[in-house]
N, C-alpha and C positions, 0 to 999 in steps of 0.2 A: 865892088867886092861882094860875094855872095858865100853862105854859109854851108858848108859842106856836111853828110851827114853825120862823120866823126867828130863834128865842132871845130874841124880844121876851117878856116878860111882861105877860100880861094878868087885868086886876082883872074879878072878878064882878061885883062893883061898883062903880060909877064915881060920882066925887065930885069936886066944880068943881076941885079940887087935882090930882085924880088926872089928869082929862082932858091938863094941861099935861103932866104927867106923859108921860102916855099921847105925845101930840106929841113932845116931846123924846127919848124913846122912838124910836120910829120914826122920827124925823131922825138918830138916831142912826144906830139900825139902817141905813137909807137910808145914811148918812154913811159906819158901816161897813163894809158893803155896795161902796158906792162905792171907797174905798182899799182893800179887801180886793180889787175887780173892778183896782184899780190899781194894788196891790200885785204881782196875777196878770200884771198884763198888762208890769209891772216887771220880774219873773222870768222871763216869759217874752223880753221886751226881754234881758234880761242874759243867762239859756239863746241868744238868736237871735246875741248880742254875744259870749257865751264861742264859739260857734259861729264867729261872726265872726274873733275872734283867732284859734281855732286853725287856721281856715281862712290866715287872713293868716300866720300863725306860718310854717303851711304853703308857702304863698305864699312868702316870707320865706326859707325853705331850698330851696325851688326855685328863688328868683332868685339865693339864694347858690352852689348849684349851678352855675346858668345860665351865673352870673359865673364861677365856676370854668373850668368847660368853657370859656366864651370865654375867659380865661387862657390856660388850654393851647392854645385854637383860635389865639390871638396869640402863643404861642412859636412852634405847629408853622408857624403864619405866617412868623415871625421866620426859623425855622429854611430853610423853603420859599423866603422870596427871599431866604435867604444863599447857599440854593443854586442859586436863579435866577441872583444876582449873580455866584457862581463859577460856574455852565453859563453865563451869557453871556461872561464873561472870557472863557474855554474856548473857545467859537465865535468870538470876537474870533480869538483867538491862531491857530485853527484855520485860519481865513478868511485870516488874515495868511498860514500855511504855503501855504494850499491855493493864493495868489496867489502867492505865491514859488516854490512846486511848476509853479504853471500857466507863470509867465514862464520855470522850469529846464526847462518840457519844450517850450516853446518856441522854448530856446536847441538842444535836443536833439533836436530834430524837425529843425533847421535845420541843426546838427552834423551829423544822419542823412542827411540829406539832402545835403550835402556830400561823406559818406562814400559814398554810396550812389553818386555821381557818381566816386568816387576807387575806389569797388570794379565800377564798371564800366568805368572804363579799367582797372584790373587784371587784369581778367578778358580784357579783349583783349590785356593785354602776356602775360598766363597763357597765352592761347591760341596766342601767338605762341611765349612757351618750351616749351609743350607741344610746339611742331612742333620747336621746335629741340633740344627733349630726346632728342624719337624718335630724330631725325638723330645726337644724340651719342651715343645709346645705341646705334643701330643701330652707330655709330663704333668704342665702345666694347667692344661684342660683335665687332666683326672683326678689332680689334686684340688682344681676349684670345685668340680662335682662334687669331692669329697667333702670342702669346706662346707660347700653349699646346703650337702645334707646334714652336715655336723650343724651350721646354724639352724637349720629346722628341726631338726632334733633339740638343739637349747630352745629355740622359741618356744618346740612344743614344752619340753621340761620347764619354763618358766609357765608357760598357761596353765601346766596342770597341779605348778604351784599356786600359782594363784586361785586356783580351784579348790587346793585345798587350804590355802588362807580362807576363802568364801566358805569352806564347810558348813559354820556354825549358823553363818546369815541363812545359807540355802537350807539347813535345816528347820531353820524358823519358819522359813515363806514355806517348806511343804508340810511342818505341822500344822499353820494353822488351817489349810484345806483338810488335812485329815483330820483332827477334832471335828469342824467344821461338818463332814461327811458322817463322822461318826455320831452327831447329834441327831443329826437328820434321819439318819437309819434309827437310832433309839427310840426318836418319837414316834415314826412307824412301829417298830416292835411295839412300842408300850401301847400305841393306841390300838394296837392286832389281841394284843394279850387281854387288856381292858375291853375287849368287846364293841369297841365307839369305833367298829370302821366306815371312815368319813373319805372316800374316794377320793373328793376334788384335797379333800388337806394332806390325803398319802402322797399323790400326784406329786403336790406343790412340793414337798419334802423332799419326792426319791428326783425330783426335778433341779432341786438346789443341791443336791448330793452328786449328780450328775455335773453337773456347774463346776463343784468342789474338784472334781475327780478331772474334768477337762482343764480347770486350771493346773494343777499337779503338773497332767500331762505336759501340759505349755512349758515349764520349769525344766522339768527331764528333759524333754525333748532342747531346749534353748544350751542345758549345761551339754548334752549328749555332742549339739552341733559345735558350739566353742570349742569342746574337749578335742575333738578329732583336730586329725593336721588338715591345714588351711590349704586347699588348692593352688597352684600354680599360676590360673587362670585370673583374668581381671572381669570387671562385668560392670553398670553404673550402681555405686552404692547410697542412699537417701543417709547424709550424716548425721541431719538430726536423730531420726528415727534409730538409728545406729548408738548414739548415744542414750540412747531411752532406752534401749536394749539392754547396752553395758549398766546403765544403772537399775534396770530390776533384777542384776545377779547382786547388789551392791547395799540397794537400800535400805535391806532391814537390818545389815551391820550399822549404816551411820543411824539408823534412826536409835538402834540400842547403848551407842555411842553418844547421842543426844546432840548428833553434829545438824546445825540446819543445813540443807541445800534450798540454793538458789540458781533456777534456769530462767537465759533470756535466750529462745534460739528465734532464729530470726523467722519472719513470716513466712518467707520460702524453705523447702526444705531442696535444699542445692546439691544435685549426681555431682560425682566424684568418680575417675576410672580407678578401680582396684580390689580389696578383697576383705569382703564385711566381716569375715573375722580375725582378718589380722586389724584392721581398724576396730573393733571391739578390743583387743589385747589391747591396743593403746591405750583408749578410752579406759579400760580396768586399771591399765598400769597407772597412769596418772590419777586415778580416783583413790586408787590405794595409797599410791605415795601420798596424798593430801592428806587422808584418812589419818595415817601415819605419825603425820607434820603435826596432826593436830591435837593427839595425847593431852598435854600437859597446856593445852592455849585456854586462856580464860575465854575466850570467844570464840565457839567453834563451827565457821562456815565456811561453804566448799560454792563458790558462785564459779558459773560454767556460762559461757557465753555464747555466740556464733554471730559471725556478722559476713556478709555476703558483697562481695566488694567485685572490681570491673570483671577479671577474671581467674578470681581466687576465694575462697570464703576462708575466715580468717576462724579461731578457735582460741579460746582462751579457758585454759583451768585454773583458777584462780584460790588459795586458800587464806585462813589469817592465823598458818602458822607463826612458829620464831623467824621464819627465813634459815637461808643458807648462808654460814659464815664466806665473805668476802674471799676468803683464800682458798675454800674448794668451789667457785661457781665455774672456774675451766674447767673440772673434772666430774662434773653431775653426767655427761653423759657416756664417761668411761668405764668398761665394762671392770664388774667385783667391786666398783668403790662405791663404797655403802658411808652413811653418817650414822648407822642405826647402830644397837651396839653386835657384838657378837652372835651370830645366833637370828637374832631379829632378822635378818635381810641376806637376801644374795649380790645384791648389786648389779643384777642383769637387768632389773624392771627398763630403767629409763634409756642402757644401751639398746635393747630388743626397740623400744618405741622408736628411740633415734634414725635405728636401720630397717625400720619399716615405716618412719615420714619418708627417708629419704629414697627409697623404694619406689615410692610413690608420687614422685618429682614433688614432693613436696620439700619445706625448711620448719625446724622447730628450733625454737631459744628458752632462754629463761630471763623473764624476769625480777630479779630478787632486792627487794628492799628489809635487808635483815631489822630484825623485831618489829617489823610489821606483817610481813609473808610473802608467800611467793608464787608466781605466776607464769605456768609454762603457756608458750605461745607455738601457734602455730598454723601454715599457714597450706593450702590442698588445692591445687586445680581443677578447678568443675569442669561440668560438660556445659557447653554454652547449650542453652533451652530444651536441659533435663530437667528442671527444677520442680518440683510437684509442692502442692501446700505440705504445709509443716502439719505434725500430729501433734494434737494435745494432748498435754501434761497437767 
């Protein structure tokens, strides 16, 4: 028996048994053959099928994917016309304002337009006050000129009262130069007449007579300048000196009065912008009212101060009146109110000083301590590095 290549085996020799043999055999083989070709084609069916599932498997998680992804594509939907549904609410509401806007500026266009009709008749009633403004201000400027002059005109009518309150003082101060003059000339005549003429003692005489006669001068000329009206103009004025001024129209009234004065002016004598004889009328006016004040005072002194401070010098007139009763110290610088009696006063003094401190960007007060006296203050802005030394007194 030998083996054949199909794994059939075959006999050398064949016998009527074998033959069938042999047949069934090879139907086998054949047979085998067949489900083995069936078998193959099984495995491969089931290889093509496992192929299949995994592909499907595959398939399978890509549609589960798929599904996913369209989940979330139908939230971010969901989410998308929540927001459509609120952006359209939104443009609703919007649309609603933007009609309510359009009918408010409809109302406002028509408003404007109304107004626009009421601001141009305003502008012809404007143009109409405009001509009548001109007019009242043209009015008004001719009527301050007028004031203006009326007040200079009272200032001057108070100085040339006060000039002539001063009469009697200033007669004094120009007798005693003329006596004075008129001595000095006598003892020339008598010493011409007597025969003793002695040159160097005429000299000395018609020399002191000359003296007498230039002071005079100084007097007149000092009343001539106060008397006239005060210029317009400003210039720097030395206040002490100024005050030294005002009081040699002044002093031989207090001295016959028996009033003392006391000055502390201060070591500098401190520019002032403005106008030396309207500052002299102050200085007179407040020396008279103290003069005044002081009638009837057991103690009768008039202390005058100056003090020179960052950028102001400060001024006090100071007396040891009765003081000002408590219930007129608002009205001391109201023009006509006078405490003197009838007759005595005009009551312009301390108005005219008030409106020429404050002229002069300066402030004046009072300060009054009734039955002890009373103390006008006041306070002038210098020139920064006018200041010259003070004059002595």
């Amino acid at each position: 028996m030998t083996a054949t290549i199909d794994g059939s085996t075959s006999l050398d020799s064949h016998t009527p048994n074998q033959s069938d043999e042999l047949l069934d055999s090879s139907q086998l083989a054949l047979e085998y053959a067949r489900v083995r070709d069936q078998l193959d084609e099984m495995v491969l069916r089931l290889r093509k099928s496992d192929q299949r599932r995994k592909a499907l498997l595959q398939l399978i998680e890509d549609f589960n994917a798929a599904n996913q992804r369209l989940a979330n594509l139908r939230k971010v939907m969901l989410h998308i016309l929540s927001d459509y549904e609120q952006d359209r609410r939104r443009l609703v509401r919007q649309a609603e304002r933007l009609d309510n806007s359009r009918r408010a500026l409809l109302h406002i266009l028509q408003d404007s337009h109304r107004s626009n009709l009421r601001l141009e008749a305003g502008r012809k009633a404007m143009i109409h006050m405009m001509g009548d403004l001109r007019d009242t201000t043209a009015e008004i400027q001719r009527r301050e000129q007028e004031l203006r002059e009326k007040q200079e005109q009272l200032v001057q009518a108070a100085k040339l009262a006060t000039l002539g309150e001063l009469t009697t003082g200033v007669a004094h101060e120009l007798n005693n130069p003329l006596n004075n003059i008129g001595l000095f000339i006598g003892n020339v005549i008598d010493v011409i007449e007597l025969g003793r003429l002695d040159p160097d003692h005429v000299l000395r005489d018609l020399n002191k007579a000359m003296e007498q006669v230039q002071k005079a001068s100084q007097i007149i000329a000092h009343l001539r300048t106060f008397g006239r009206a005060a210029p317009s103009s400003r210039e720097p004025v030395l206040v002490n000196n100024t005050i030294i001024q005002a009081l040699s129209l002044l002093q031989e009234q207090l001295r016959l009065r028996d009033i003392e004065l006391r000055l502390e002016l201060g070591g500098e004598d401190p520019c002032v912008l403005g106008n030396a004889i309207q500052l002299e009328q102050v200085f007179l006016n407040l020396l008279t009212n103290a003069r005044d004040a002081l009638v009837d005072s057991p103690r009768k002194l008039i202390h005058i101060t100056t003090c020179l401070k960052a950028e102001t010098i400060k001024i006090v007139f100071k007396d040891t009146g009765p003081g000002i009763p408590p219930d007129f110290e608002c009205r001391v610088f109201d023009p006509f109110f006078t405490t003197k009696e009838v007759g005595a006063g005009t009551g312009l003094g301390l108005s005219i000083t008030y409106g020429i401190v404050r002229d002069h960007q300066g402030t004046i007060w009072l300060e009054n301590t009734p039955g002890e006296g009373t103390a006008f203050v006041m306070e002038l802005p210098v020139i920064t590095g006018a200041g010259v030394q003070g004059t002595e007194v």
